[in-house]
ZAMARGU-4260 file (C-alpha; in steps of 0.2 Angstrom, whole numbers, plus 5000, padded with zeros to 4 digits):
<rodrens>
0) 4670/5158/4901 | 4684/5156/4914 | 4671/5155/4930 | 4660/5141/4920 | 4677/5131/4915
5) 4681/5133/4935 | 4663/5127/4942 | 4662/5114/4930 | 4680/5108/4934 | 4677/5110/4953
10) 4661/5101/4956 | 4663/5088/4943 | 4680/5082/4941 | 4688/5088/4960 | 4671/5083/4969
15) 4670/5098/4980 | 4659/5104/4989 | 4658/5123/4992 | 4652/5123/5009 | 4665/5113/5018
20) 4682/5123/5018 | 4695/5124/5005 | 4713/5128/5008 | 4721/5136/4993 | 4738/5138/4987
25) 4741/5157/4984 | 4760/5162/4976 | 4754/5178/4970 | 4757/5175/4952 | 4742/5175/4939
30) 4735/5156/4940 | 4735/5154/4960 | 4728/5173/4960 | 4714/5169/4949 | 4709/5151/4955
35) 4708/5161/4973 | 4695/5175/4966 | 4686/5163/4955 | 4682/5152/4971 | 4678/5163/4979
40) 4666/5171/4966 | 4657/5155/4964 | 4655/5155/4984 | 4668/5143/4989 | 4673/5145/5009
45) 4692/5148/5006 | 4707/5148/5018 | 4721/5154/5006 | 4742/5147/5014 | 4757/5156/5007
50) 4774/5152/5008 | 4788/5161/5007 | 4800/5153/4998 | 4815/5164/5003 | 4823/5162/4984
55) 4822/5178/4980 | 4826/5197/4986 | 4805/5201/4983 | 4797/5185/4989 | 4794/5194/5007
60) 4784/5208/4992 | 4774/5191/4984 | 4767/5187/5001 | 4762/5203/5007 | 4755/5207/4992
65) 4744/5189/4994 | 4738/5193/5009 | 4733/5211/5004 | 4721/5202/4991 | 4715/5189/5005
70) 4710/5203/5016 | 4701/5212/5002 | 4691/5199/4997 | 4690/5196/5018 | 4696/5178/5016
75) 4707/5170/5030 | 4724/5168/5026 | 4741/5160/5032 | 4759/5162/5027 | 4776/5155/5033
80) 4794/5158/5028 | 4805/5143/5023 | 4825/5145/5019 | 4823/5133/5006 | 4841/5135/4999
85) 4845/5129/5017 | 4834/5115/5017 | 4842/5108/4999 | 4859/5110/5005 | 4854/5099/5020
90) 4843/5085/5013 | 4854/5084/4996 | 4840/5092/4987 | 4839/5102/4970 | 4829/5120/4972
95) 4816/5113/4962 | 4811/5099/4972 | 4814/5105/4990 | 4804/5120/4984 | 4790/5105/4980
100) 4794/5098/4995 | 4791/5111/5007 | 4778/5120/5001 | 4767/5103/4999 | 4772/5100/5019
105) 4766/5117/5024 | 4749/5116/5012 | 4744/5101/5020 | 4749/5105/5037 | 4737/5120/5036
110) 4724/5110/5028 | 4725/5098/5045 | 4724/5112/5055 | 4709/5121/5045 | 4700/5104/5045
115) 4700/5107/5024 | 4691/5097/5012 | 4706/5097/5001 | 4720/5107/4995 | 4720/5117/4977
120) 4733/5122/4967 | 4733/5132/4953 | 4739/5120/4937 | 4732/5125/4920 | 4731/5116/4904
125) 4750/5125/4898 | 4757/5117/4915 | 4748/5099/4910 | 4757/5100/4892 | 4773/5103/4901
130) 4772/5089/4912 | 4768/5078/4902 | 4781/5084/4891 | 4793/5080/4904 | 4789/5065/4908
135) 4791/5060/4888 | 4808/5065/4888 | 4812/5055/4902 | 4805/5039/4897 | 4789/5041/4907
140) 4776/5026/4906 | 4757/5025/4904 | 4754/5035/4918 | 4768/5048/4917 | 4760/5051/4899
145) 4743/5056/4906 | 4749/5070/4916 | 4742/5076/4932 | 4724/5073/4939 | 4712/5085/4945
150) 4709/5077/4962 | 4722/5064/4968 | 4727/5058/4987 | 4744/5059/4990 | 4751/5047/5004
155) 4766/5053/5008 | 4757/5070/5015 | 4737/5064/5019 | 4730/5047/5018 | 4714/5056/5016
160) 4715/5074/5010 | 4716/5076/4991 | 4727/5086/4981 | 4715/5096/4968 | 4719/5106/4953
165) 4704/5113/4947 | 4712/5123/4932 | 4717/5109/4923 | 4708/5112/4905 | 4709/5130/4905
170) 4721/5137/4896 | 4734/5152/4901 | 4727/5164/4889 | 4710/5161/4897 | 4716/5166/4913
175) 4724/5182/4909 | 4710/5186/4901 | 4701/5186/4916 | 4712/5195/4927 | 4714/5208/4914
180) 4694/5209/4914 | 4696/5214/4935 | 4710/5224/4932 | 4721/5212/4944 | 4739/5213/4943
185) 4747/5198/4949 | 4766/5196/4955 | 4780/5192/4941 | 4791/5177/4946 | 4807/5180/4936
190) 4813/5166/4937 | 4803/5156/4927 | 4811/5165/4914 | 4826/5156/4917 | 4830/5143/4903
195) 4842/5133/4916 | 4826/5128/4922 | 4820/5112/4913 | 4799/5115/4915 | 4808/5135/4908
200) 4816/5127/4894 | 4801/5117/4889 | 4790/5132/4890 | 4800/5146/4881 | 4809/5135/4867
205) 4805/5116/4864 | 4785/5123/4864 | 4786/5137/4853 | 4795/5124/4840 | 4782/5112/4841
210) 4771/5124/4838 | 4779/5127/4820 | 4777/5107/4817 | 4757/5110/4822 | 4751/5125/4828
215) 4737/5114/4840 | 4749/5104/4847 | 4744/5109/4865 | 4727/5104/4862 | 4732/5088/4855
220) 4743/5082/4868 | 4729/5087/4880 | 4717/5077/4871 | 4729/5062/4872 | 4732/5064/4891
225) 4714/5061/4893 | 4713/5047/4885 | 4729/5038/4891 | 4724/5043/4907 | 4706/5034/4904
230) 4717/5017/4898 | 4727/5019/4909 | 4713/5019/4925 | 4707/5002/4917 | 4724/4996/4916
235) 4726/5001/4937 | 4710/4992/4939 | 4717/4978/4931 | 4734/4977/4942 | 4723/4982/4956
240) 4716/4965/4954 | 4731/4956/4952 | 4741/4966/4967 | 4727/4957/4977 | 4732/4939/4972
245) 4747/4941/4973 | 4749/4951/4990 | 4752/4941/5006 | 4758/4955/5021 | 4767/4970/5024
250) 4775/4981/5038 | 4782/4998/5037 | 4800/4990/5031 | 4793/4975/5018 | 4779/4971/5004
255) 4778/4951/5004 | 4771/4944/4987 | 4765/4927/4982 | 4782/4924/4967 | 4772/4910/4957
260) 4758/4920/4955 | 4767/4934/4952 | 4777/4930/4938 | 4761/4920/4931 | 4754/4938/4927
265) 4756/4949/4910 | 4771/4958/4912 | 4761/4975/4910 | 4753/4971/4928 | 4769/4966/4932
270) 4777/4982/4930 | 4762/4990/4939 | 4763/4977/4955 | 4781/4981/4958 | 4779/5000/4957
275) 4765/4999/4968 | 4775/4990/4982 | 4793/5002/4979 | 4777/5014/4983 | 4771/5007/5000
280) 4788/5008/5005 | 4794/5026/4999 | 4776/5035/4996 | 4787/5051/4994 | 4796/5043/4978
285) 4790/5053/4960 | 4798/5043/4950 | 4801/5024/4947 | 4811/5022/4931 | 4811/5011/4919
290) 4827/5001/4922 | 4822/5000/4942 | 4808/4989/4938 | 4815/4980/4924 | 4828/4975/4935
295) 4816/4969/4949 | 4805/4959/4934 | 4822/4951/4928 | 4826/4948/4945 | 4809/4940/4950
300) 4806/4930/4933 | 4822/4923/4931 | 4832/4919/4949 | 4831/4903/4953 | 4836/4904/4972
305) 4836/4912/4985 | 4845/4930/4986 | 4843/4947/4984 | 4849/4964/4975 | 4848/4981/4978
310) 4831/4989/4970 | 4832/5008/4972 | 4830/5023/4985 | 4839/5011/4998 | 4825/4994/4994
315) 4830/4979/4990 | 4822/4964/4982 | 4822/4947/4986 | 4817/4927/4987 | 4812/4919/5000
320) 4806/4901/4993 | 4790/4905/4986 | 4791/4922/4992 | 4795/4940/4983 | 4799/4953/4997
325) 4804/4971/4992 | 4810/4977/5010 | 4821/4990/5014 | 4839/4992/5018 | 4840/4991/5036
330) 4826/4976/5038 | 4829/4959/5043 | 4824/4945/5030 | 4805/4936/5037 | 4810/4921/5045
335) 4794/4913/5038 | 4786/4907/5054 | 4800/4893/5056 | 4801/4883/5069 | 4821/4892/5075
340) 4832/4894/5086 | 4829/4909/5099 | 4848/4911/5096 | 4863/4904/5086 | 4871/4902/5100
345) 4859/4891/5107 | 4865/4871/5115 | 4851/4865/5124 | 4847/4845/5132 | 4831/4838/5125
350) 4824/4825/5133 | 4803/4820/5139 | 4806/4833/5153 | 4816/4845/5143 | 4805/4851/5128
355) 4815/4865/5119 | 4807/4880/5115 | 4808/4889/5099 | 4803/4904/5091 | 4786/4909/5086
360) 4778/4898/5099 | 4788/4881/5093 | 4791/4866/5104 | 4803/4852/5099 | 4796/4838/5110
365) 4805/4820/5113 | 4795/4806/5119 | 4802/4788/5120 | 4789/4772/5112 | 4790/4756/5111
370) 4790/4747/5094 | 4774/4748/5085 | 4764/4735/5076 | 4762/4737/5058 | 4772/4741/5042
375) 4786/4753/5044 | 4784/4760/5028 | 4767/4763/5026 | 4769/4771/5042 | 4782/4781/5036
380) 4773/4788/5022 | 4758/4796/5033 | 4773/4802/5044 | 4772/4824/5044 | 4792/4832/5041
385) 4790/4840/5058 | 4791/4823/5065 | 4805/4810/5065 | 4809/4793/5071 | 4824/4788/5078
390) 4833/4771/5083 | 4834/4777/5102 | 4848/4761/5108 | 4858/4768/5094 | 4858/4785/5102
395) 4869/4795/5113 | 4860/4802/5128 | 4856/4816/5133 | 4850/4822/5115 | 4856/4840/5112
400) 4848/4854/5102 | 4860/4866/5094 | 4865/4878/5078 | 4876/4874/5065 | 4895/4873/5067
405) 4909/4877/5056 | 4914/4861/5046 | 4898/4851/5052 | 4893/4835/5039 | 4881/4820/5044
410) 4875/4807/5033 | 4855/4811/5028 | 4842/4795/5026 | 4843/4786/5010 | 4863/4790/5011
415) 4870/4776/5018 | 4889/4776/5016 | 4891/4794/5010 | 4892/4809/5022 | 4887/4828/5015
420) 4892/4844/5019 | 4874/4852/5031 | 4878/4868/5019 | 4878/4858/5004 | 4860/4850/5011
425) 4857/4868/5014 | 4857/4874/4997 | 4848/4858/4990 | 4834/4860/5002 | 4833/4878/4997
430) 4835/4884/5015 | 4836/4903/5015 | 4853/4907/5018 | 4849/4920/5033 | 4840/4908/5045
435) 4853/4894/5041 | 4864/4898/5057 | 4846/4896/5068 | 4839/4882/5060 | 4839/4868/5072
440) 4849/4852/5074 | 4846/4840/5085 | 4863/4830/5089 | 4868/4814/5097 | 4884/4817/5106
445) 4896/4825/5091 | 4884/4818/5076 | 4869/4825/5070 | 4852/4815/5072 | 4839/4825/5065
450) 4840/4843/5055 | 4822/4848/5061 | 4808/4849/5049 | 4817/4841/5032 | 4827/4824/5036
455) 4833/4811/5049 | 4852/4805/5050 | 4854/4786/5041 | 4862/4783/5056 | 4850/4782/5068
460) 4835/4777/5055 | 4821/4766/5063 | 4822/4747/5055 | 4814/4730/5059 | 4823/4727/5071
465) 4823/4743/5082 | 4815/4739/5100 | 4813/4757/5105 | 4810/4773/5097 | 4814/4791/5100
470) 4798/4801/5094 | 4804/4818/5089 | 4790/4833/5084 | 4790/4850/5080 | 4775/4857/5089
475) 4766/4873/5088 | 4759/4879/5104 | 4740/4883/5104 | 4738/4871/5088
</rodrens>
């Protein structure tokens, strides 16, 4: 029974293929032990990795007696010691999941080095209740509920190599059945016997009284992990969809998404958009709670301008115009392309000969015309925002290009006798606050002419009875 449950499970639900190597994950307790003889009964090329965990007094016994088995059966075999007590106490880590942490490193190092199709572990059917279980108590969603899948690629160690559990439907009993059938004895871990464990506590109480409530409740919460698991994959298919109208870039420090067409979607993909890109960023986070993305959806649905707030595992969110960025801590905000200042600092002349430059391959170009013909409104209207008029007898000369100042005001078009503050014009043009200091002005002596891009001074507006003009563009190189 055990071997068919295994060769079913292996070839059909972890797609593997028994020629190409296998690492396997060996501990020396009962499920590893009999995953490792049953692949290899069913003619399975193994490499069997074990590490020693250092946690405990015997754990130097646990591997010798691994690879004492692995040379029996003449399979090749790997080991390493970890001080995993050393390596929580210097990461921050609990036991538990620096225990996770290293072993997983050292599996897939060894499946690199073996050139392995994949890397088995030995979860069974009790483990899956357990986990899920687990994930229940803590407020998992859809896809915490449906447990662990036989084969699944996890980022944070491969891109390519997948993580497979081929003894995911067979129960405990089953596999001490089969060991007792060959007489194999497997190490004892004493520890999961300790009830300060939470996995232990599940196992050795809540279980058993669950049990008294309905004596199948294993099977029926097996049963509903496979079907969540089923909605849940047409759900992802779903989001997956919806991540890919939504998404516009990413490095290794942000995730930019299209916000209009972000919050336009059903809340559920929502949920599932947001997790993914926290994921992109920390592919070595287990689990994003409920409150972290509510807090990012609340965020996104309802800010009206542009800002930004701490997310979780040192992320943040933010808005950018139209723009939802999850970055991390240390990332500058995008600059979105603009047409900026190379520095804040920066006070240059602009003249014909004197184009400035800006950054991403931006030139702010003056050039001097004489009245044109035709209605000035009309031409006004087919007039692009990265170009401006000016009256240029009514200018001082030479025009200068600088940053914002401290206190600065000017008097924008369609203002005449009223002066604002440029951070009030700032805020009302939804400028993002951290390219403010670099947006360009272009200033006639003390006053400022032109704030590049949005709106000319009323000052220096171009009328009737304007004889020259100062043509002003913002021009990107290679266009």
């Amino acid at each position: 029974m055990f071997l068919d449950l295994l060769a079913q499970a292996a070839e059909e639900n972890c797609q593997l293929d028994p020629s190409e190597t296998l690492l396997v994950g060996v501990s020396g307790g009962g499920d590893s032990v009999a995953l490792m003889i049953g692949l290899h009964t069913l003619g399975f090329n193994l490499v069997v990795a074990h590490l020693d965990h250092g946690l405990r007094s015997e754990s130097s016994q646990d591997a010798d007696y691994v690879e004492s088995l692995a040379q029996r059966y003449r399979i090749p075999f790997v080991r390493e010691r970890i001080d995993v007590g050393y390596f929580a106490k210097k990461n921050g880590q609990s036991l538990e999941e620096a225990a996770r942490h290293v072993r997983y490193k050292f599996l897939y190092n060894q499946a690199r080095a073996n050139k392995a199709q994949a890397v088995a572990v030995a979860h069974q059917a009790n483990d899956q209740v357990e986990t899920i279980l687990m994930h229940f108590i803590r407020g998992a969603a859809l896809a915490g509920l449906s447990g662990m899948a036989y084969r699944q690629v996890l980022p944070m160690w491969d891109s390519k190599i997948p993580l497979v559990r081929p003894l995911l439907g067979v129960w405990r009993e089953v596999i001490d059945e089969y060991l007792a059938a060959l007489d194999v004895t497997p190490c004892i871990d004493q520890s999961n016997q300790d009830t300060t464990y939470f996995r232990n506590r599940l196992r050795h109480e809540l279980i058993p009284d669950l049990v008294t409530y309905n004596p199948a409740i294993r099977q029926a919460i097996l049963r509903m992990s496979t079907v969540l698991r089923e909605e849940d994959q047409f759900l992802q298919g779903l989001a997956d969809e919806a991540w890919g109208n939504c998404f516009l870039s990413k490095n290794d420090k942000f995730v930019e998404l299209h916000l209009l067409k972000f919050v336009q979607m059903e809340k559920t993909l929502q949920r599932r958009v947001l997790r993914h890109a926290i994921t992109m960023l920390r592919p070595d986070i287990r689990d994003v709670g409920f409150n972290v993305v509510e807090q990012g959806l609340v965020f996104a649905t309802e800010h009206s301008k542009n800002g930004q707030i701490d997310l979780v595992a040192r992320l943040n969110i933010a808005i950018l115009g139209n723009i939802l960025i999850i970055k991390t801590w240390d990332a500058d905000l995008p600059d979105l392309n603009k047409p900026l200042l190379l520095m804040s600092s920066t006070k240059e002349k602009l003249d014909a000969n004197h184009p400035v430059q800006l950054r991403h391959g931006w030139q702010l170009i003056a050039e001097t015309i004489q009245h044109p013909s035709g209605d000035f409104r009309e031409l006004f209207k087919e007039m692009d925002l990265n170009e401006a008029w000016l009256d240029y007898d009514r200018l001082i000369l030479p025009l200068t290009v600088r940053g914002r100042q401290r206190g600065d005001s000017w008097q924008p078009l369609g203002m005449s006798g009223h002066s604002q503050k440029l951070q009030d014009f700032f805020i009302n043009e939804k400028v993002p606050e951290h390219i403010r200091d670099i947006w360009p002005l272009v200033c006639s002596g003390k006053e400022i002419a032109w704030v590049c891009g949005l709106r000319p001074s009323e000052t220096y507006k171009v009328t009737e009875k304007t004889q020259h003009i100062m043509q002003l563009r913002l021009v990107k190189v290679g266009d």
